[in-house]
ROTIMAR-740591 format. One record per residue (C-alpha): residue number from 1; x, y, z. Coordinates in nm, 3 decimals. Example, Ala and Ser with C-alpha at 12.3 -4.5 7.8 and 13.67 -1.06 7.14 Angstrom:
# residues 2
1;1.230;-0.450;0.780
2;1.367;-0.106;0.714
***
This chain:
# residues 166
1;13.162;11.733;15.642
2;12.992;11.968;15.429
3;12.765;12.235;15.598
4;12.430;12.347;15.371
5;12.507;12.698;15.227
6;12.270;12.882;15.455
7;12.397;12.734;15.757
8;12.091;12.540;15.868
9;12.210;12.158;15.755
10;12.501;11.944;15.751
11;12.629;11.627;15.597
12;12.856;11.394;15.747
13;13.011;11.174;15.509
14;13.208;10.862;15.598
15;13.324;10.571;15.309
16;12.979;10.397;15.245
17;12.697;10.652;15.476
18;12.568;11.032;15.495
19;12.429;11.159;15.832
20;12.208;11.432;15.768
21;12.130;11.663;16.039
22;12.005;12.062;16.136
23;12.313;12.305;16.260
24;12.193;12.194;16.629
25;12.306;11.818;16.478
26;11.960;11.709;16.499
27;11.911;11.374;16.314
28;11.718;11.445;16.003
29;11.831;11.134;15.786
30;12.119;10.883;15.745
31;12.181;10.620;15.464
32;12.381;10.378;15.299
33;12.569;10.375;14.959
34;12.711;10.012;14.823
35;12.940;10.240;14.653
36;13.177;10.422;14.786
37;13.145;10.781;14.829
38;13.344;11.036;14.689
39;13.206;11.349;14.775
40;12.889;11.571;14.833
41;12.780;11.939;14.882
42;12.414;12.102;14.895
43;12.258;12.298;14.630
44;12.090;12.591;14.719
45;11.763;12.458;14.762
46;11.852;12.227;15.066
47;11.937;11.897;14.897
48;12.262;11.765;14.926
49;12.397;11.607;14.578
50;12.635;11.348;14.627
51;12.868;11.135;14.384
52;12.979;10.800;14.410
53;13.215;10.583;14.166
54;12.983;10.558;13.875
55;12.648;10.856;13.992
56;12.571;11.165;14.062
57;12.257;11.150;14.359
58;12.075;11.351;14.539
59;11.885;11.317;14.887
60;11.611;11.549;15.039
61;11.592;11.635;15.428
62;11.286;11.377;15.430
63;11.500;11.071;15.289
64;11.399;11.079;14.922
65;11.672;11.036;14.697
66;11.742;10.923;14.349
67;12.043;10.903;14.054
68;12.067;11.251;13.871
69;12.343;11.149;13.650
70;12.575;10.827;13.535
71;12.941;10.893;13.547
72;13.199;10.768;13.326
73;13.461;10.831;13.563
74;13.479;10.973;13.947
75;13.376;11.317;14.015
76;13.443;11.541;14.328
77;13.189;11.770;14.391
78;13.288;12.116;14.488
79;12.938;12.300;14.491
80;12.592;12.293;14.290
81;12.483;12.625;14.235
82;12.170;12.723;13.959
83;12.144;12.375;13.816
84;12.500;12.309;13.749
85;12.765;12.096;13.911
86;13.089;12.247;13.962
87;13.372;11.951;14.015
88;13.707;11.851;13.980
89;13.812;11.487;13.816
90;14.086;11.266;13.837
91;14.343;11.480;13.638
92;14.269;11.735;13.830
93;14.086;11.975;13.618
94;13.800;12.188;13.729
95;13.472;12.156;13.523
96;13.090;12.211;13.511
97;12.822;12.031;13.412
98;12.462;12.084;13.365
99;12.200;11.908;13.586
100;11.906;11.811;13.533
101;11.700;11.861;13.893
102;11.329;11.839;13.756
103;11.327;11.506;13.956
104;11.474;11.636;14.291
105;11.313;12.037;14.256
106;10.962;11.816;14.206
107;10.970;11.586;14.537
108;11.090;11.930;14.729
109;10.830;12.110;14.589
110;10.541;11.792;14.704
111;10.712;11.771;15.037
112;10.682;12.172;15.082
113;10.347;12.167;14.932
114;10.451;12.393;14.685
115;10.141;12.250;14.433
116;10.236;12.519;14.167
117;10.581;12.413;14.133
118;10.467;12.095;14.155
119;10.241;12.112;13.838
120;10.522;12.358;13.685
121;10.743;12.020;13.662
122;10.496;11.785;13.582
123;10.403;11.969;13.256
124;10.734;12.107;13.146
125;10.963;11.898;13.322
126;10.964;11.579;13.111
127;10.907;11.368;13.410
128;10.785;10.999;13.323
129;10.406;10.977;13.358
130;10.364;10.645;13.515
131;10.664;10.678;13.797
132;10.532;11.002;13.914
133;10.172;10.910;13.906
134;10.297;10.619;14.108
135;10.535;10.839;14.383
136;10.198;11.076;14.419
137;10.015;10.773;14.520
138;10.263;10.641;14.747
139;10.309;10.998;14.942
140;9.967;11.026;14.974
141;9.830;11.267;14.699
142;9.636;11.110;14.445
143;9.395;11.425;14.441
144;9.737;11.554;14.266
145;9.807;11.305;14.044
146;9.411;11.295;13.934
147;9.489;11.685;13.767
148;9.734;11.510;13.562
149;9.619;11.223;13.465
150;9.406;11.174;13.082
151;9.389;10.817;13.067
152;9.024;10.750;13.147
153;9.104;10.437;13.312
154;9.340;10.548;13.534
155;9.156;10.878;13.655
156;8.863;10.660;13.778
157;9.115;10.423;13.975
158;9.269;10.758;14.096
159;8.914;10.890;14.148
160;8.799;10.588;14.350
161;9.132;10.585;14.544
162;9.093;10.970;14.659
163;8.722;10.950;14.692
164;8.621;11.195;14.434
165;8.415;11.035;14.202
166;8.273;11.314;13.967
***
């Protein structure tokens, strides 16, 4: 179990699944690792980072998740605080490690319609053009990927899609 450090979420964690839920255990989102899970704490945004055998993940309240980092060896996450993981390994040393949440801090920022922070990643983030044009699309908000788009080709598809042919 690992309670959200404002109090407001927890994780339950069992071998291969993460229940999600509010601090009144409202269901917010459950899934399924392959992998087995090792361990798993929030950051202080509200997304709880996770690590299984060979990844470090993340998952948003809303179910969006993705790999932040490939592992050589298991990690057990004690707490993600400013951008850096804070874990112990299998000797049993205590280390740190930088993450890299432009991925993660982007969807949280779209799903909070936070468009600033939103275009704040997009241009210094280094986020891959193509897979993010492509997840603005598929949430719904190809107005957003339109202001970030240069191919001429692709703004008119976006520009047809949204209806805003200029």
């Amino acid at each position: 179990v690992s309670w959200s450090p404002n109090g407001q979420y927890v994780a339950f964690m069992s071998k291969h699944n993460v229940v999600l839920a509010g601090k009144n255990l409202e269901y917010h989102h459950s899934f399924h690792e392959n992998i087995r899970i090792k361990s798993g704490c929030w950051d202080e945004n509200g997304v709880f980072i996770y690590s299984t055998l060979s990844h470090v993940k993340y998952c948003l309240l809303n179910g969006d998740s993705g790999i932040i980092h490939s592992l050589q060896s298991p990690v057990y996450i004690v707490r993600v605080h400013k951008q850096f993981l804070h874990f112990i390994d299998r000797e049993q040393t205590v280390n740190k490690m930088r993450l890299n949440s432009n991925e993660y801090l982007f969807k949280l920022s779209l799903h909070k319609r936070q468009f600033n922070d939103v275009k704040l990643y997009i241009t210094n983030g280094r986020l891959c053009g193509n897979a993010v044009i492509g997840y603005l699309k598929q949430k719904g908000f190809p107005e957003v990927a339109l202001h970030f788009v240069e191919d001429q080709q692709t703004r008119f598809n976006l520009a047809l899609e949204y209806g805003h042919i200029e």
